[in-house]
Structures are given as structure tokens and as C-alpha cells.
N, C-alpha and C positions, 0 to 999 in steps of 0.2 A: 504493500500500500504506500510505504514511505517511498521508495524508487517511483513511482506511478507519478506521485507529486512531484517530485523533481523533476521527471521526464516533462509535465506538463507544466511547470512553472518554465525550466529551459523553452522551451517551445513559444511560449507565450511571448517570454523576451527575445525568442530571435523574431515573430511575427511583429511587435513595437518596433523592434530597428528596424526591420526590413519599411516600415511600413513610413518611419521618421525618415529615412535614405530617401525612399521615393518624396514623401514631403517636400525634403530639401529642395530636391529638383525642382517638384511644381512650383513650390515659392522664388525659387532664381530665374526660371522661364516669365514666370509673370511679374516680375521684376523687368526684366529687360524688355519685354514684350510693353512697360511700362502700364501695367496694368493693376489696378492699386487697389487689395486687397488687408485688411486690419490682418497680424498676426494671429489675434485673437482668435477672430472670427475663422481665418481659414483653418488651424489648427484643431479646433472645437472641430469643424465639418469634418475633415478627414479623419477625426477618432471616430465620430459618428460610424463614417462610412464604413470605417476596419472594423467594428463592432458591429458591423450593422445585423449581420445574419444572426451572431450569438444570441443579438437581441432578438428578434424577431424570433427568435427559437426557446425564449424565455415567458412562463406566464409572467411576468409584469408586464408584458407588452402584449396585452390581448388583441382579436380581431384586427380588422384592415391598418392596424399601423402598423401590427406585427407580422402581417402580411406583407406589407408593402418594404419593410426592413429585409426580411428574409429574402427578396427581390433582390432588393438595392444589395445587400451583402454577398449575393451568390455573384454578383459582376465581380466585384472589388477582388474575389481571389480569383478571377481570371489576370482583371489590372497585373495586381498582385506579383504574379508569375511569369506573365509577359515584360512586366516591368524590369521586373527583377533581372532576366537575362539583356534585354535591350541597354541597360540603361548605364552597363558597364563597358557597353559597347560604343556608346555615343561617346564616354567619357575620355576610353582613351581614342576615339576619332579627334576628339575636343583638342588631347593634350597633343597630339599628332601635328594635329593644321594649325594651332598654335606655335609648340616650335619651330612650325616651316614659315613664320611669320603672316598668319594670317589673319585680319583684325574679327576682333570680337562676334562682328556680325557673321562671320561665314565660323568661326570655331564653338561659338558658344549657340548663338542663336539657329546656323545652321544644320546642326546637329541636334540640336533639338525639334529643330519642326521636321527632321527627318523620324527621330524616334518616335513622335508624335505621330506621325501620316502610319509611319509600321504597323503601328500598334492600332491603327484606325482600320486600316487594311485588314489587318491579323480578324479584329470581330468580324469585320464583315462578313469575310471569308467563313470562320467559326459560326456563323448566325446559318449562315446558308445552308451550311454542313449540317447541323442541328437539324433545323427544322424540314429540309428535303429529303426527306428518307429514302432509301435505292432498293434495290433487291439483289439479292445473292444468292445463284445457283450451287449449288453441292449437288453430284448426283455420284451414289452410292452401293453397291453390288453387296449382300447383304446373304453370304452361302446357307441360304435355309430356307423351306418351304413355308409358306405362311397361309393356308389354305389354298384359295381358291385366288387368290391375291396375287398378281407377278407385277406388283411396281405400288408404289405408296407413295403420293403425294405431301410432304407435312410442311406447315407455315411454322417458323418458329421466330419469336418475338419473345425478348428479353431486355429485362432492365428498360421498362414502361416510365417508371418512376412519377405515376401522376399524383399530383399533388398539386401546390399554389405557384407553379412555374409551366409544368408540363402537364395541360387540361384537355378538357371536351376538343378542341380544335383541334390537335395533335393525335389525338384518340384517333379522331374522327378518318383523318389518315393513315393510320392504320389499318383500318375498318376497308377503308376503299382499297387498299393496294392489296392486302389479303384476299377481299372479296375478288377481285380481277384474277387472280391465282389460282382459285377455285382449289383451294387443297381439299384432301380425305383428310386430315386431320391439322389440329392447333394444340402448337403445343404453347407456354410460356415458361421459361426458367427463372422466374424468382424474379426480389422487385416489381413489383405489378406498381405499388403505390410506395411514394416517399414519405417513409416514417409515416406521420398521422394519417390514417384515415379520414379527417373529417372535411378536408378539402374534397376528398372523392364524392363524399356524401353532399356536402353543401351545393355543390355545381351538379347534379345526380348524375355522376361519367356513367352511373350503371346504363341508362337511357342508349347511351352509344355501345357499353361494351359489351352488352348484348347481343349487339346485331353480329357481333363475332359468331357464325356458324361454319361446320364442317360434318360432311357424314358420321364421322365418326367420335364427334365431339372435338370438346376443347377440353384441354387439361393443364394445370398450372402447378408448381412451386411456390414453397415459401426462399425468399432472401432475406440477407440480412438486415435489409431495411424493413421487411415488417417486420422482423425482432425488435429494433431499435425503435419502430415507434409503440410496440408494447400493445397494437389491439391484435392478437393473431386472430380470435375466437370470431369478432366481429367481422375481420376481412374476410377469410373465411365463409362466414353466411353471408356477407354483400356477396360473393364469387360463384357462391352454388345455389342465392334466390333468382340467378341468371341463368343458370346451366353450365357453369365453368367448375368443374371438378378438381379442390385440393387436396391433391396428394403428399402426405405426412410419413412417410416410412410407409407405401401403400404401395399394392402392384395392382393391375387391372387386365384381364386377359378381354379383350377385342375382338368381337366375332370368334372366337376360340382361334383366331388366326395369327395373333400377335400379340406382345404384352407391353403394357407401358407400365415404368417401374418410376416414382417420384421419392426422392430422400429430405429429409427435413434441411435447413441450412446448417453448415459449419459453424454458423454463430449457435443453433442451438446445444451444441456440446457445454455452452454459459450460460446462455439464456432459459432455457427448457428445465425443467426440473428431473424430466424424463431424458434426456440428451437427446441421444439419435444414435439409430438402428447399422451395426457395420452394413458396408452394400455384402457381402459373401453370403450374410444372416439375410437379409434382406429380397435378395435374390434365389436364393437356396431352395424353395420349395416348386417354382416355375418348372414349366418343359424346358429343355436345354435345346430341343429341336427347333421350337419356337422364335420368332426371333424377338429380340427384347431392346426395346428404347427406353434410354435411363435417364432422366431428366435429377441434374444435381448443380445448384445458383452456383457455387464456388469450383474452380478445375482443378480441382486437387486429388492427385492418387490415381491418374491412368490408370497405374497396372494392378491398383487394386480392382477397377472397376472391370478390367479387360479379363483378369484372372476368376472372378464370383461369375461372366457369362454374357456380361454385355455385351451386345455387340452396336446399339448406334449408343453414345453418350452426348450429352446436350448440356449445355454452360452457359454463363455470362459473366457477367460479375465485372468485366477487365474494365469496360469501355475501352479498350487498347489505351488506356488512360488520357483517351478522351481528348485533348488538348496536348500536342507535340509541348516539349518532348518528354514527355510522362510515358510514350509510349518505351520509350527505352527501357524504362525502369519496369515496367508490366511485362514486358519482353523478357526479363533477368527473371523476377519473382515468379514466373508461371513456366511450368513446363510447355503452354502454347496458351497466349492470350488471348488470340484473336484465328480465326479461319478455318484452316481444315486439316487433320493429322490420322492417319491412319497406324494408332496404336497397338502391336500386335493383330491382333482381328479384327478390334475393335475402331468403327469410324469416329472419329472426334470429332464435333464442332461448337467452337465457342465464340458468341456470338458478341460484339460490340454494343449493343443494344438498340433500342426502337427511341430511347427517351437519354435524357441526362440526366447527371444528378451537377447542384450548383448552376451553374452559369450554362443557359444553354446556347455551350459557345463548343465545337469541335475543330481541331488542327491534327491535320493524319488518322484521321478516323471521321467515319461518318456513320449519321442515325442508319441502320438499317434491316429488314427485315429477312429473316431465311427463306429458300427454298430448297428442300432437300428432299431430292427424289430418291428411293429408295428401289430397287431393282432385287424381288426375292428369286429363287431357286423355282423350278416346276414341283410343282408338289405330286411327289411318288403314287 
């Protein structure tokens, strides 16, 4: 507990300097920009801003202020981050074209409205990515009889994340790109909603998520975002007075032709009281001939998953971290964060997601949805 505090005490003061560093900046740009703003007052604004989500994520700050914080704060750590790498870049350009004797205006001022324009660029670009979602083809040879079945259509849409950022509008595209698709089955890997429920409820996304249909259902995960916002029970019955079926440590055999297998999140090993089910135990009572789709929010443990019988496994969780270059570090920390890996027999794919979580801003990743066609054996 005491290490905990420390890690998050450190954390806190490298987010103050990081956040005083950019300060500086804005205040010497509009300085020279000669644009005259009270110390006061702009210092006060930009703790605002750096706070802004914590607040927004605090009951002292209920309904639409804490709303509209939680907005304003999910920008701030895109700034934040973007900032961060630019803005050491501009400087030593600064000290560069200074040495080479170049007056103020082209070292200071024009290095700055270059960082400036980047970083204006950078959202754009991120805004676009975010909210135009793509499609992605997987198709997949799958050595096993599945009745009567020789090929399996499935939509898969992970990391939705709706809540007071990502709503009915977002949804709503979803809904039409799937529809166009025409899968036999939906599946979702976890994250449906960010943390609280009651954004979903308020705006009634149920209204749209509804119209989610496929022959063979929809079926969904829990992630670690509804752990963390703490209604599982609730989400849950919003997901199944629809027809979206959560699977908890649950398998489900499909026209007796196929199984789809859902594990609770990796956060529940803390969260849960009951933890969560190994996959070997989990999987263990299924036909082995069958083939078996495994829906799990975190990519952790291939070869556990490949060795208990899986053979399609389904993820999210990475955002390929969503915003360059995080994608590096999600690239290191996962055995595959993003695409397509054929794990011993088992085919991998884990998916970027349909939504964001923070700022819905994307760089080297974009929102998108799966398609994964599935290609089984002639059934003997």
C-alpha cells in the first residue's frame, strides 16, 4: 500500500512539471505573440485544464459540469503527450537557428507556430481516425467440421467505450457498417461502456444497440472498464433486456455446430470476489471436434488459450495505444496488440477497437471494426 502511494505521489509530480514545462511555453509564445494575458488568471486555467478529467470523475463535481470536465480533461492528455514530444523538438530547433544567428522572430516565434500548426494537424488527423471507422478483413481456415456450416461470417467490435465522449452517434455507426456486413454472428470483446453506466442509460444507447442483429446472435465480454466503473450486474441486464448475451466464465454450443466460449476480464482476478475461471477448466468439458471461438478483453496467455483447444481467440484491450507513439510500447507489453497471428493452431485476433477511451483522438491506429470469415472442414 505504502509503495502504491509513492508510485502515485511520483506520478502526480512528474504530471505538475510536465504540465508547468508546457505552461512555460504557452506563456512565452503569448508573450511574444504580445498577447496579454494576467499570470494569474492563465495559470489558475491550465491547472483547471490538467485537472480537468480527475474532476469530472469526482462526485463533487456532479452532472453536466462534471460532464463537460471529463471532456475538457480527456483533450488535455492528448495536448499533454503531443506536447511533450514536440516541444523539445522546437527547442532545440530554437537553440539551433539561434546560434546560426537568426533573430528572434524566425528562432523563437518561428518554431513555435511550427509546433503549434503540428500539433493542430496531429488532432485533426486523430479526430478523423477516431470517428471514421474502417473494416478489416481476417479470413481464417479453421480444421474442423462445424455441422452443416462451411464458412462463418462474425463482426467483431471491441473497446465501444460509450459513455459521455463516445454516444448514440458513434453507436449509431456501428450499427450501419455491421448491418452492411451482414455477419452470422456478433461478437464484442469487452469494454462495451466506459466505467459508469449511466451515460448509456441517460442518452438510452440501448435504443440503437439493439438494432445490433445477426442469425446467430450477439455475444459480448466483460473488460476492465466495467470492472472499474463497478455496475457489472446492471450492465449486464441493460445487454440481455436487448438480446446481447454476457458471457462470464460461460460457453455456449451454437446450433450444436460451434461453441463460443467468453472469460470474465483479467481485472476480475481483483475485482471479483469469485476471480475467474482458468481457460483449460473452462474449456474442458466442450467437443474438441467442434470448433471453439474464445472471446477474452485482455491478450494474455496464447498458449495457454491455444493448448485448453481454442482455436479462433478474440481480444482488444491495446487500442494499438491508440495515439502514436504508445503504439511502441503496446507492441513491447503484448505478445500481439493489434491484427492477426496464427498461434500454434490457434487464429489470433486482436482488435484496436470501434471507440476510444480519453480523447477521441487516434495516431497509427484507427477506430475499427472486424471481419472474420471463418472457412470450417466438410463435415464427415
Amino acid at each position: 500500500m505504502k509503495s502504491r502511494l509513492v508510485l502515485l505521489v511520483l506520478a502526480l509530480l512528474v504530471y505538475a512539471g510536465l504540465t508547468i514545462y508546457i505552461g512555460w511555453h504557452g506563456e512565452r509564445f503569448l508573450d511574444f505573440w504580445g498577447i496579454s494575458v494576467s499570470a494569474g488568471l492563465y495559470w489558475t486555467l491550465l491547472a483547471v485544464l490538467a485537472l480537468a478529467y480527475m474532476l469530472g470523475r469526482s462526485p463533487a463535481v456532479p452532472g453536466p459540469p462534471g460532464r463537460l470536465l471529463k471532456v475538457i480533461g480527456s483533450y488535455y492528455f492528448a495536448v499533454l503527450e503531443f506536447a511533450v514530444i514536440l516541444l523539445p523538438l522546437g527547442d532545440l530547433a530554437a537553440w539551433l537557428l539561434k546560434l546560426a544567428g537568426f533573430p528572434p522572430a524566425v528562432y523563437f516565434g518561428g518554431t513555435g507556430g511550427v509546433v503549434l500548426v503540428i500539433l493542430i494537424i496531429l488532432f485533426a488527423k486523430g479526430y478523423w481516425n477516431a470517428w471514421t471507422p474502417i473494416v478489416r478483413t481476417y479470413r481464417a481456415r479453421v480444421g474442423k467440421g462445424a455441422g452443416p456450416l462451411r464458412q462463418l461470417r462474425v463482426a467483431v467490435a471491441s473497446d465501444i467505450h460509450l459513455g459521455n465522449i463516445v454516444g448514440k452517434r458513434h453507436l449509431a455507426r456501428l450499427v450501419k457498417t455491421v448491418d452492411e456486413m451482414k455477419p452470422d454472428l456478433i461478437l464484442l470483446p469487452g469494454d462495451l461502456i466506459d466505467d459508469s453506466i449511466e451515460p448509456y442509460i441517460r442518452n438510452g444507447m440501448s435504443e440503437v444497440m439493439k438494432q445490433l442483429q445477426a442469425k446467430y446472435g450477439v455475444y459480448a465480454v466483460l473488460g476492465n472498464h466495467e470492472y472499474y466503473g463497478g455496475h457489472i450486474e446492471e450492465h449486464i441486464s441493460q445487454m440481455e433486456s436487448i438480446g446481447i448475451r454476457v458471457l462470464r466464465d460461460e460457453t455456449v454450443s451454437v446450433e450444436d455446430a460451434f461453441y463460443i466460449a467468453g472469460r470474465k476480464d483479467k481485472t476480475a482476478e481483483s475485482f471479483d470476489t469469485g476471480g475467474r475461471m482458468a481457460v483449460d477448466r473452462l474449456l474442458s468439458g466442450l467437443d474438441p471436434s467442434k470448433p471453439i471461438l474464445l472471446m477474452d478483453h485482455q491478450p494474455y496467455h496464447f498458449d495457454k488459450a491455444a493448448a485448453a483447444g481454442a482455436d479462433v481467440l478474440l481480444c482488444g484491450h491495446t487500442h494499438r495505444g491508440q495515439f502514436a507513439p504508445n503504439h511502441w510500447i503496446t507492441g513491447r507489453l503484448f505478445e500481439l496488440d493489434w491484427g492477426y497471428m496464427l498461434k500454434d493452431k490457434m487464429h489470433v485476433v486482436v482488435s484496436s477497437g470501434f471507440g476510444t477511451w480519453g480523447p477521441p483522438i487516434r495516431i497509427a491506429s484507427r477506430s475499427e471494426v472486424i471481419e472474420l470469415i471463418l472457412d470450417f472442414e466438410e463435415a464427415e
